[in-house]
C-alpha positions in Angstrom: 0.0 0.0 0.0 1.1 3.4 -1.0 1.1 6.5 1.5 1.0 9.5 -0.3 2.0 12.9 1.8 1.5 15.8 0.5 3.9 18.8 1.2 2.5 21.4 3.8 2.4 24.2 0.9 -0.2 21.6 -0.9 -1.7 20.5 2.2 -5.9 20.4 2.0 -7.9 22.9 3.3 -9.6 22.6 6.8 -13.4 21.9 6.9 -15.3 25.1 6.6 -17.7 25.9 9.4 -21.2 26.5 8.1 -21.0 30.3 8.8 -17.8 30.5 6.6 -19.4 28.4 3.6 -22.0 30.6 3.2 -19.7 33.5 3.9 -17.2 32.1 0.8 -20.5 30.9 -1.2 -21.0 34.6 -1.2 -17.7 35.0 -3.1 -18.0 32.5 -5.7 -22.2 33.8 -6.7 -20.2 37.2 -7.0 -17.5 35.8 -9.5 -20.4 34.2 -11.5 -22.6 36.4 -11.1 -20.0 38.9 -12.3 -18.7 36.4 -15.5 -22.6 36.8 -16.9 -23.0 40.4 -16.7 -19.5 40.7 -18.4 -20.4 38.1 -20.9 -23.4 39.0 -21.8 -22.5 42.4 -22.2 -20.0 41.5 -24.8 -22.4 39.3 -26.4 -24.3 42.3 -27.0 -24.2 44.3 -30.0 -25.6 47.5 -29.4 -23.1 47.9 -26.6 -19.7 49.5 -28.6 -18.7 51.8 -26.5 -14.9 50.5 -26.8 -14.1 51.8 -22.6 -17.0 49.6 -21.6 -16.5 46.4 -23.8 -12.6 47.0 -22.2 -13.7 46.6 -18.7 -16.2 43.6 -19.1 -13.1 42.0 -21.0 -11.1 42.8 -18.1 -13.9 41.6 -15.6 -14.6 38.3 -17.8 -10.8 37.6 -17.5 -10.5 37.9 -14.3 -13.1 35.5 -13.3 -12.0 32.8 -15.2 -8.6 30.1 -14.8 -6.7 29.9 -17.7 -7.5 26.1 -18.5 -11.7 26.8 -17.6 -13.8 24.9 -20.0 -17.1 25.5 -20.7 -19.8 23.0 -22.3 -20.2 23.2 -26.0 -24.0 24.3 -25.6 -23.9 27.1 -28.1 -24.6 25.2 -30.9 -27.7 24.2 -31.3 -28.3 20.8 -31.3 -24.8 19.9 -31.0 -23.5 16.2 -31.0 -19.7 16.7 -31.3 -16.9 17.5 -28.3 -18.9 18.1 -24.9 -16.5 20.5 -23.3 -13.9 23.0 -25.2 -11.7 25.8 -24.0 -13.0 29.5 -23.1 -11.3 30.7 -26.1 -13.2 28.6 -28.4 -16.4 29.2 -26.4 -16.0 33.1 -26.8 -15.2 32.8 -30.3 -18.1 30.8 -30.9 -20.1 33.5 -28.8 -18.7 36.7 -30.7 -19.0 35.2 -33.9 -22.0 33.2 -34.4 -24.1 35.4 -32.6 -22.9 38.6 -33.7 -25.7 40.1 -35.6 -28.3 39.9 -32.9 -26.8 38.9 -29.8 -26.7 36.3 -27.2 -29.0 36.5 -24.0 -27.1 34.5 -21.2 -28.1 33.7 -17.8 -28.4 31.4 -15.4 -30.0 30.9 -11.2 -28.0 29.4 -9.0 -29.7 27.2 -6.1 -26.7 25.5 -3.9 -23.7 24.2 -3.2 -21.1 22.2 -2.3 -17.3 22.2 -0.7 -15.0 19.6 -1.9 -11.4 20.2 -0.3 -8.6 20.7 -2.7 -5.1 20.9 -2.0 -5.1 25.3 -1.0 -8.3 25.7 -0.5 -11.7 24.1 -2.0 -13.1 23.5 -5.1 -16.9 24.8 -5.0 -19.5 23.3 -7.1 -22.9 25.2 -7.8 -25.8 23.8 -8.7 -28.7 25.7 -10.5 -30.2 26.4 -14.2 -29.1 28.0 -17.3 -31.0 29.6 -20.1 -29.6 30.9 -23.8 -31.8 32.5 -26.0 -30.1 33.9 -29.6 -30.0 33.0 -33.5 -26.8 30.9 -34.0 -25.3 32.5 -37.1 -28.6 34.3 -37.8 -30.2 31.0 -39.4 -31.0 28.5 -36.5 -32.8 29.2 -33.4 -30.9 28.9 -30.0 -33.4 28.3 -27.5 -33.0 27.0 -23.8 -34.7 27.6 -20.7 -33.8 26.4 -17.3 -31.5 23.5 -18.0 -29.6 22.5 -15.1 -26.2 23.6 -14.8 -23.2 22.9 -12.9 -20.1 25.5 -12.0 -16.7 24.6 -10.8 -14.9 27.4 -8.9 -11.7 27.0 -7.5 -11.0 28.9 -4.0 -7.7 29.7 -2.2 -7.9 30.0 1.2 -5.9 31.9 4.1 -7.3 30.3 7.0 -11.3 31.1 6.8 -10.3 33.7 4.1 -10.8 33.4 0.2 -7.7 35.2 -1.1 -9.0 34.2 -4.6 -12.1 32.5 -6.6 -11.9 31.5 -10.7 -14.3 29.5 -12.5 -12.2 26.2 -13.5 -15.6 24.5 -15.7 -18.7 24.9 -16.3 -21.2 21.9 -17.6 -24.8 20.2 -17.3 -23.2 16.9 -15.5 -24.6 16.2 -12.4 -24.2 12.9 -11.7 -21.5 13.3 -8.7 -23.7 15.7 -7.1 -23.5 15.0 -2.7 -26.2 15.2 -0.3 -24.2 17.7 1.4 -25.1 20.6 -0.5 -26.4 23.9 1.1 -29.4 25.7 -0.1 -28.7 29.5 -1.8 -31.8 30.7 -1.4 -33.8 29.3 2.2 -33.2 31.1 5.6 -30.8 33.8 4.1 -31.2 37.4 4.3 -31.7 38.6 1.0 -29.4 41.6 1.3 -26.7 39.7 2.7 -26.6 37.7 -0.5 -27.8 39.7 -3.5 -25.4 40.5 -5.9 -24.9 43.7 -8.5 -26.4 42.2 -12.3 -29.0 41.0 -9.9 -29.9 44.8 -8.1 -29.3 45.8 -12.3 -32.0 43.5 -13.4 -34.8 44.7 -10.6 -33.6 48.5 -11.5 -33.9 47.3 -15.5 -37.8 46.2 -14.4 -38.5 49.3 -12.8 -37.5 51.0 -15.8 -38.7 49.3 -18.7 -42.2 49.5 -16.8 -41.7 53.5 -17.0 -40.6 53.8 -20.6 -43.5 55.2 -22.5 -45.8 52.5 -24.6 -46.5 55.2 -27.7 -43.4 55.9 -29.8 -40.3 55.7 -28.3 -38.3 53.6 -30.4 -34.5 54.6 -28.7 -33.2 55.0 -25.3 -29.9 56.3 -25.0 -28.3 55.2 -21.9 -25.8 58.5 -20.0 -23.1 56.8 -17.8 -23.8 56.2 -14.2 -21.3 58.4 -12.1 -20.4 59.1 -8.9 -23.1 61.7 -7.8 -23.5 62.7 -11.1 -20.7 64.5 -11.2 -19.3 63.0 -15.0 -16.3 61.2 -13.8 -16.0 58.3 -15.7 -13.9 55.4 -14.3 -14.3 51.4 -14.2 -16.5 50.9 -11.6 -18.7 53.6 -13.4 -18.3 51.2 -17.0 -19.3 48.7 -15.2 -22.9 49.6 -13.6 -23.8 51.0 -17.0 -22.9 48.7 -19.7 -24.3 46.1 -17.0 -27.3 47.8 -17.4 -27.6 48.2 -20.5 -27.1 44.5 -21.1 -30.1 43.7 -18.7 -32.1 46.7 -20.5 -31.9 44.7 -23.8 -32.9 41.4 -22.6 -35.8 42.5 -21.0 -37.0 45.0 -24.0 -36.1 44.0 -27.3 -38.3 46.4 -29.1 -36.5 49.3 -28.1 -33.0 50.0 -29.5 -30.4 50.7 -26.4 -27.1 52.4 -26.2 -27.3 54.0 -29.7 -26.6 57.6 -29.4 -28.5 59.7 -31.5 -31.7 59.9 -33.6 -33.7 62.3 -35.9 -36.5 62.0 -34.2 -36.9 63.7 -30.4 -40.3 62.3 -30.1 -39.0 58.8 -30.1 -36.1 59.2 -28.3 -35.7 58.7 -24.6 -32.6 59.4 -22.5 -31.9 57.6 -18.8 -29.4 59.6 -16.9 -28.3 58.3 -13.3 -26.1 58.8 -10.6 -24.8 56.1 -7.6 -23.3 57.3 -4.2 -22.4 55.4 -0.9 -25.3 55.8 1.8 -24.3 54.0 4.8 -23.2 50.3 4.5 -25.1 50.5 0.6 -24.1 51.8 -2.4 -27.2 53.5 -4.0 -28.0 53.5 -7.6 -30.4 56.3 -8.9 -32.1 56.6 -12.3 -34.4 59.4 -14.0 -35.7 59.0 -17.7 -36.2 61.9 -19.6 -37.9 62.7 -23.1 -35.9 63.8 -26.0 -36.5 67.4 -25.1 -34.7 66.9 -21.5 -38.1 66.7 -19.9 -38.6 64.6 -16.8 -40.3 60.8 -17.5 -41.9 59.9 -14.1 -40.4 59.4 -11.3 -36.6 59.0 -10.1 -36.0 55.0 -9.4 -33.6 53.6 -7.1 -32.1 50.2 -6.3 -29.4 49.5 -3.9 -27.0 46.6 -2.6 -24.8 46.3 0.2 -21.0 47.5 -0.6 -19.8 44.0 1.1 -21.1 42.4 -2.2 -19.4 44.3 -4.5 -16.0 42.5 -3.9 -12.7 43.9 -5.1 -13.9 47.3 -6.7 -12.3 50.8 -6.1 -16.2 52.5 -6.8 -15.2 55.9 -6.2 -12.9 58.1 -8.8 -9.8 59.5 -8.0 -10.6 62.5 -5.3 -9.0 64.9 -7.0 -11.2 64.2 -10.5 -14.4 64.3 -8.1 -12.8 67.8 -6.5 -12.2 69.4 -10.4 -15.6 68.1 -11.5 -17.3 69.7 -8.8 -16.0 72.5 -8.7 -16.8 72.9 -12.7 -20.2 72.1 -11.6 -20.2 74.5 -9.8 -18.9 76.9 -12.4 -21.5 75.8 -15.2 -25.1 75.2 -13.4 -27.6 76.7 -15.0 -28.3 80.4 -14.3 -31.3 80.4 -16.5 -34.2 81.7 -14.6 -37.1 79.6 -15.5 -40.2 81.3 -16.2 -43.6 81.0 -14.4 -46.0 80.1 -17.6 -44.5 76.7 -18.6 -43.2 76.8 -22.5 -44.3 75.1 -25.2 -41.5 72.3 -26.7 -41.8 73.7 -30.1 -41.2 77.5 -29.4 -38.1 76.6 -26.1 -34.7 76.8 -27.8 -33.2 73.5 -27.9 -29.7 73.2 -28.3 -28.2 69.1 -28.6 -24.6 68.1 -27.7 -23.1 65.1 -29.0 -19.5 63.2 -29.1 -19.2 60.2 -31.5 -20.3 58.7 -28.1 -23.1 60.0 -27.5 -25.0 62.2 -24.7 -23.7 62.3 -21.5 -19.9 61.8 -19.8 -17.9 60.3 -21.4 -13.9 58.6 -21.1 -11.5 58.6 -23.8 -7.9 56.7 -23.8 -5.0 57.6 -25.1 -4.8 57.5 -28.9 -8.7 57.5 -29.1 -10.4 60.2 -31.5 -13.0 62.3 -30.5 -15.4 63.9 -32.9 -18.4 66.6 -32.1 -21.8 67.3 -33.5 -24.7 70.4 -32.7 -28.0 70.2 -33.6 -30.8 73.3 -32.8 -34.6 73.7 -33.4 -34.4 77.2 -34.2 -31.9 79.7 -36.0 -29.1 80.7 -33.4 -25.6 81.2 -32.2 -23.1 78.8 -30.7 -20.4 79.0 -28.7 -19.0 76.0 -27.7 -15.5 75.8 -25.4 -13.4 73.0 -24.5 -11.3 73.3 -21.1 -8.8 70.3 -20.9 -7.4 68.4 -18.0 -4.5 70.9 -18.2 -7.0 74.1 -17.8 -6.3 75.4 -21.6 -9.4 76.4 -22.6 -10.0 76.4 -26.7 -12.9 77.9 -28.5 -13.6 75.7 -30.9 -14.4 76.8 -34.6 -12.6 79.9 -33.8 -15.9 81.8 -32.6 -19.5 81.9 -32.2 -21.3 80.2 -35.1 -24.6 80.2 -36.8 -27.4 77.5 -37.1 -29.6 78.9 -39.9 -33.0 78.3 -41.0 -31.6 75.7 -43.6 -29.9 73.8 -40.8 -32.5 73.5 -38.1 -32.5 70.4 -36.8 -30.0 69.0 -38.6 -26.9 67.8 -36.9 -24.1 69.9 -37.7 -20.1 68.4 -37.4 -17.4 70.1 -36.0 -14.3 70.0 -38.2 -12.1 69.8 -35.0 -11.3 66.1 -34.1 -9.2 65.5 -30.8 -7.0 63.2 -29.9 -6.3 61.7 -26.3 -3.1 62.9 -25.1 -1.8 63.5 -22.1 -1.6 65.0 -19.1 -5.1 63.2 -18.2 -7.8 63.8 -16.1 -10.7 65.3 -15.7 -12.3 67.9 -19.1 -15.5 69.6 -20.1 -17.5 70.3 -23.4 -19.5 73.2 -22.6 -22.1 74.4 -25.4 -24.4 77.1 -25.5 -26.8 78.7 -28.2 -29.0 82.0 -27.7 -31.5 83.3 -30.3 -29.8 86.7 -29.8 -25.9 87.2 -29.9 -23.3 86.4 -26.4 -21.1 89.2 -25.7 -17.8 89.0 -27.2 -14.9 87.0 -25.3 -12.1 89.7 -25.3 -9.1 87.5 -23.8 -8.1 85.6 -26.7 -4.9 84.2 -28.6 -4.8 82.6 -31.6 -1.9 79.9 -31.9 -2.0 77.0 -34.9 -4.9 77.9 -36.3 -6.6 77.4 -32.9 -8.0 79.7 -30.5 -7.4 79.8 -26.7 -9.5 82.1 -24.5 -7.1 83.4 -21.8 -9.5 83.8 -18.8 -10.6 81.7 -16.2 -13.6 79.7 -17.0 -16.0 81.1 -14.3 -15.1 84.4 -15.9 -16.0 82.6 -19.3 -19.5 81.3 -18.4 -20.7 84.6 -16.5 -20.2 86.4 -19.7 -21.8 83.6 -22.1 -25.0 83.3 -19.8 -25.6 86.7 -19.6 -28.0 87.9 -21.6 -31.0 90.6 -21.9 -33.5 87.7 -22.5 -31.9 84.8 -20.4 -34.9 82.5 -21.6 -33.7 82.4 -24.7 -30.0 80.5 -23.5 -29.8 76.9 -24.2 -26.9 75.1 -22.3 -25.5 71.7 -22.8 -22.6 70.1 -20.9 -20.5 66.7 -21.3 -17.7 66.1 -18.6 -15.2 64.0 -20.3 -12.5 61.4 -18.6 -9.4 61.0 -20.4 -6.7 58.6 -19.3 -3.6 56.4 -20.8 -3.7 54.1 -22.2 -4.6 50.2 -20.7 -1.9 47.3 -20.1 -2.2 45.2 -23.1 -4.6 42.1 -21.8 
């Protein structure tokens, strides 16, 4: 008979108490959790916004070992190998259902320790479902088919130091009678995870979008109190939002950023901010005029399950942005008779991105576009992380009555570059004229406005008729490039 020792640095894990299997059963539902949102973002074809298909990537990777194998269940009706690499299962994913998608996503019920040498190998136990059209021809269609996950934990004592998905199949045939239930006698709170809080918030607000005409939400990013500052954490809420927006409406197109058509567009601009032991998520639609859809809705989830996540930007981007917000709130008095949509000056502001903040990396281009609903000036400044502030075209311009609401591109075209940080578009238009910006110099065919931007925005927004100002904003994030994956 053979003995086999094992050396202390392989040695198996000690049995887990029930407390700490539900405490590191917590860890591995987060890790999946977190592989589906990032997946089936990815798989998702009206999310293109390069910053947030970067961060899923990033968050796919880093839930997954580097041999994990995943069952050959995207083909429909497949007879050949049973399991193949994550590779070949991605490629399979971002291939064959490229034109419309892949929706992907999957309950999980219990689980079950089995000690490894370092820790434990967890196995969860619940159902899958796939819905998409494999190579737009054949029908993928399956709903609740048990599943089985294999994640690999290393353990410091009680601790989880780390948690990867090493498989993931259908065979359940060594399933133990020592599994724990995920979903009897827990706190809900203590166990909910973020797709999950996205998918109620999604509910909420696909039950507020409008039945009659809207045909296109465009999604804002999700930022730190609303203040514009884009970073990972802040990719990550919204493309995982959008991604649960489209699986629960497909009738509406998401994520695209402009349309023709303000009467069937709809925008959904949000904010999230830590309240205690939660981090709140808040979200307001709004009609293509920047009119208030119904009420503000709100989801929230405690910051104990959002594991390994720096949520908050860099202090000194949320200092800059606000104090520009500061700098650039409105000062338009609104009047006391409401105004009509068609006679209220609308000025619209757009990057090849679309509404709202945005993040650039280095290298990236950035291109503008105006649109108005009436004939009026513009004057539209950029202020980069580095405070130069350029006026862009040169000086005011004019939106005449053959260009009414018709969008109108901006021959300059920037390129990321350093030093990064923290920039603003600012845009306004007025019916009337602005008075002049004296402090000026003109430098490569570009010109800078030597002033402080305070100084800039008092003498834009003031006007004789203040009604008549329209003012658009977009806070942009700029940063280097990332580490090659």
């Amino acid at each position: 008979m053979l003995i086999v020792v094992f050396p202390s640095h392989c040695a198996l894990a000690q049995e887990l108490s029930t407390y700490y299997k539900f405490k590191a059963a917590d860890r591995v539902k987060q890790v999946l959790k977190d592989f589906e949102s990032a997946f089936g973002l990815l798989t998702n074809p009206y999310i293109v916004d390069p910053e947030e298909r970067d961060e899923a990537t990033y968050r796919m990777r880093a839930s997954l070992r580097d041999d994990a194998r995943f069952e050959n269940d995207l083909i429909p009706d497949n007879k050949g190998t049973k399991t193949i690499d994550f590779n070949e299962y991605q490629r399979i994913a971002f291939i064959s259902y490229k034109k419309n998608g892949l929706t992907y996503h999957v309950d999980w019920e219990e689980a079950e320790f089995k000690a490894v040498a370092d820790g434990y190998l967890v196995l969860f136990y619940g159902s899958k479902s796939l819905f998409g059209s494999y190579q737009g021809q054949r029908r993928l269609q399956m709903e609740a088919v048990p599943c089985r996950a294999g994640v690999f934990l290393k353990m410091d004592g009680n601790r989880v130091t780390e948690a990867k998905i090493g498989f993931m199949d259908t065979d359940l045939k060594e399933k133990g009678k020592g599994a724990i239930s995920l979903t009897e006698q827990r706190n809900p709170l203590e166990f909910i995870t973020l797709p999950e809080v996205i998918d109620k918030l999604s509910e909420q607000i696909v039950r507020s979008i409008p039945k009659n005409g809207v045909q296109r939400l465009a999604i804002e990013e999700i930022t730190f109190h609303g203040l514009g500052v884009s970073n990972d954490f802040s990719k990550q809420l919204t493309g995982t939002l959008k991604s649960a927006l489209t699986r629960m409406n497909g009738n509406i197109q998401i994520g695209l950023s402009t349309t023709r058509s303000l009467e069937t567009l709809i925008k959904l601009k949000g904010s999230y901010q830590k309240t205690g032991n939660f981090l709140k998520v808040g979200v307001q639609l709004f009609d293509g005029y920047d009119q208030p859809v119904g009420q503000e809705l709100f989801a929230e989830i405690l910051l104990l399950n959002i594991p390994n996540t720096e949520i908050e930007p860099a202090e000194h981007l949320v200092q800059e942005a606000q104090h520009i917000r500061e700098i650039t709130k409105k000062k338009i008095v609104a009047v006391d008779e409401p105004v009509s949509k068609p006679e209220k000056l609308l000025l619209e502001l757009s990057t090849d991105k679309g509404y709202g903040p945005q993040s650039y990396r280095e290298g990236d281009i950035m291109t503008l576009k105006v649109r108005a609903n009436k004939p009026c000036t513009v004057r539209m400044i950029y202020q980069d992380a580095a405070k130069n502030i350029l006026r862009l075209r040169n000086d005011d311009f004019t939106i005449s009555t053959e260009t009414v609401d018709k969008w109108i591109e901006i021959p300059e075209k920037f390129e990321c570059a350093g030093p990064f940080g923290f920039e603003l578009l600012l845009a306004y238009a007025t019916e009337r004229k602005f008075k002049p910006i004296e402090k000026t110099r003109k430098e490569n065919g570009f010109t800078f406005i030597l002033d402080d931007l305070q100084n800039i925005v008092n003498i834009t927004s003031e006007s004789d008729d203040k009604e008549k100002i329209s003012q658009c904003t977009i806070p942009i994030t700029t940063q280097a490039k990332r580490k090659l994956f």
